[in-house]
Backbone as CSV, one residue per row, in Angstrom:
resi,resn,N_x,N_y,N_z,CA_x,CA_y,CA_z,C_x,C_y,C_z
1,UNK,-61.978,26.363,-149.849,-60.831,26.711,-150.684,-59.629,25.868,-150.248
2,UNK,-58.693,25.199,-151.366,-57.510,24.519,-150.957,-56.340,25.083,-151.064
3,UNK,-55.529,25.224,-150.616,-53.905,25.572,-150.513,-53.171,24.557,-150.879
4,UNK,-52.065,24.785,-151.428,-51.060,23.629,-151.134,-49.911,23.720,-150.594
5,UNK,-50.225,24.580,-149.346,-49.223,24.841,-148.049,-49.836,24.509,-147.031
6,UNK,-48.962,24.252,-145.760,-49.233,24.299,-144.516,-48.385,24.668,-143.789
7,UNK,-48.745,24.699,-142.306,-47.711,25.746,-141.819,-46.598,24.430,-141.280
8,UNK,-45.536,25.196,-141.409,-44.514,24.815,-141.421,-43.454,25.105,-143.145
9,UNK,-44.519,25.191,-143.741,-43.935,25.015,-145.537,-42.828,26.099,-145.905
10,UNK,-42.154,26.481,-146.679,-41.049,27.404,-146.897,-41.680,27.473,-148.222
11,UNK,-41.854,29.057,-148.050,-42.664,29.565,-149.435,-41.525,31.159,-149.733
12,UNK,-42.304,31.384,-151.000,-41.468,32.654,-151.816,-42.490,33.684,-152.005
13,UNK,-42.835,35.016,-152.034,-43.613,35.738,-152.721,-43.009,35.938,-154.206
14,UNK,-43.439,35.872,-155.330,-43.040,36.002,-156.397,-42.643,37.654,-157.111
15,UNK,-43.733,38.416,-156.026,-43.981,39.727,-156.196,-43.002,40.636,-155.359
16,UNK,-42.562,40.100,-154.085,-41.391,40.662,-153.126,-40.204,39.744,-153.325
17,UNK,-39.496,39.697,-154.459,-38.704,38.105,-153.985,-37.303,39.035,-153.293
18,UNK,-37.182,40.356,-152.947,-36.733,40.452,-151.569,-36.990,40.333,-150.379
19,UNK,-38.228,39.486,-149.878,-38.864,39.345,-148.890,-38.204,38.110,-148.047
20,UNK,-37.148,37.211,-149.268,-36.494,36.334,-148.789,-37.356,34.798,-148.969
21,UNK,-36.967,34.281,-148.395,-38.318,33.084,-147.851,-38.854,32.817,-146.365
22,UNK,-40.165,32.548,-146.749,-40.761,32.887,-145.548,-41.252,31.676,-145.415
23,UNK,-41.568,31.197,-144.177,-42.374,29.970,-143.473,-43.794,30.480,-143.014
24,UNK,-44.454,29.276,-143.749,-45.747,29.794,-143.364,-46.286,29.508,-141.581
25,UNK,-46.965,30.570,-141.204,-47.248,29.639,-139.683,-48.630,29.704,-139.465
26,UNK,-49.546,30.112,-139.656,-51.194,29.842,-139.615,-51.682,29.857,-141.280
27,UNK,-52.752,29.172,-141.637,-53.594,29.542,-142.708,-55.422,29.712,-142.014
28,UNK,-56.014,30.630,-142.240,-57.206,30.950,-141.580,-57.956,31.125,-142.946
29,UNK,-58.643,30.497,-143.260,-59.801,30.879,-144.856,-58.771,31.034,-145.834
30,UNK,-58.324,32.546,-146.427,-57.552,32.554,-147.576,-56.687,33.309,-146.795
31,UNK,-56.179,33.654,-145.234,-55.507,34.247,-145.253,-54.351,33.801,-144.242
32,UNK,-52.603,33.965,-145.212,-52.005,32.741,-144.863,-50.985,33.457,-143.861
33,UNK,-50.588,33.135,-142.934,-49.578,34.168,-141.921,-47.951,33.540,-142.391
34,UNK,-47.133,34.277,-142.418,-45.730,34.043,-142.819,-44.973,34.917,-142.498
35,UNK,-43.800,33.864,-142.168,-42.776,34.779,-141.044,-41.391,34.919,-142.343
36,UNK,-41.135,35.844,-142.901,-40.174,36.254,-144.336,-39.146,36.237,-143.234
37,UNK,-37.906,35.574,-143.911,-36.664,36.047,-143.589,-35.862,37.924,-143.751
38,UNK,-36.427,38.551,-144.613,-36.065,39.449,-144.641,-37.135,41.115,-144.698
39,UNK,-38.660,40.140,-144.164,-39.585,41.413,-144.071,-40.563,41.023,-142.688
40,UNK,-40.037,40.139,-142.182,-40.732,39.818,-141.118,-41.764,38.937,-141.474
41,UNK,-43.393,39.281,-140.800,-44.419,38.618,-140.237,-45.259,39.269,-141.218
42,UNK,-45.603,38.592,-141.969,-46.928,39.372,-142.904,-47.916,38.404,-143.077
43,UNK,-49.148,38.916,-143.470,-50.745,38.273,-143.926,-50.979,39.024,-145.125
44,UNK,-50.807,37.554,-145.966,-51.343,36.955,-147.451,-52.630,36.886,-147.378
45,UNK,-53.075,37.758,-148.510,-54.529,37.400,-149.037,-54.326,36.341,-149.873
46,UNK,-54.636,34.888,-149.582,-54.554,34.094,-150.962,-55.006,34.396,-152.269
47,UNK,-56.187,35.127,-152.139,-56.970,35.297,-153.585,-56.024,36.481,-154.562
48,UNK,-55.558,36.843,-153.470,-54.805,38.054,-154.873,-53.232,37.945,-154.665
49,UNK,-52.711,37.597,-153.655,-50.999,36.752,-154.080,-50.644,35.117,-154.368
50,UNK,-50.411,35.474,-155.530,-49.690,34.038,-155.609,-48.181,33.547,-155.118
51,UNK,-48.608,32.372,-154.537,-47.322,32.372,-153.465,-46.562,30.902,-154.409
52,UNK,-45.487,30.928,-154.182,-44.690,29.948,-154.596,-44.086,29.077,-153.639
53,UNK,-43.775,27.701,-153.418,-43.514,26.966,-152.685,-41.814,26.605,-152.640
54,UNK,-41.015,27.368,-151.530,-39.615,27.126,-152.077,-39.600,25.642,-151.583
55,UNK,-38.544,25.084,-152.697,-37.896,23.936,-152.850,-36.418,23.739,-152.567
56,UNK,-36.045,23.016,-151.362,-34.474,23.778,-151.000,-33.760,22.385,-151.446
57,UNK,-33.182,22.170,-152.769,-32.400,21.146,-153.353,-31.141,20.762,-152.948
58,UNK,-31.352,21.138,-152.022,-29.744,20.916,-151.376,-28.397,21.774,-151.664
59,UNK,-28.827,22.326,-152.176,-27.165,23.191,-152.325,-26.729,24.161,-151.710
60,UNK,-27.631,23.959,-150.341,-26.858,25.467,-149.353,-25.980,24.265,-148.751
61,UNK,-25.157,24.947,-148.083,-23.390,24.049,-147.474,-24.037,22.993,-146.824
């Protein structure tokens, strides 16, 4: 199975988007570890969350 994250990546849950953004830090099979700015340390089932890849365009200060 392919991802198109790795750890280090700055991702979004689409489903918590109070969860903040989170950095991914392990991927093991489908299941991806991420450290959320505002829910901590959680494990993604890939097969049933779809994760979004934040894109930081420059407009924080």
């Amino acid at each position: 199975m392919f991802f198109e994250f790795e750890p280090g990546d700055k991702v979004t849950n689409p489903q918590n988007k109070d969860w903040g953004i989170g950095q991914v830090q392990s991927i093991i099979k489908n299941k991806i570890t991420i450290n959320f700015e505002n829910a901590g340390k959680k494990v993604i089932n890939a097969e049933n969350i779809k994760l979004e890849k934040y894109e930081d365009n420059g407009t924080r200060g």
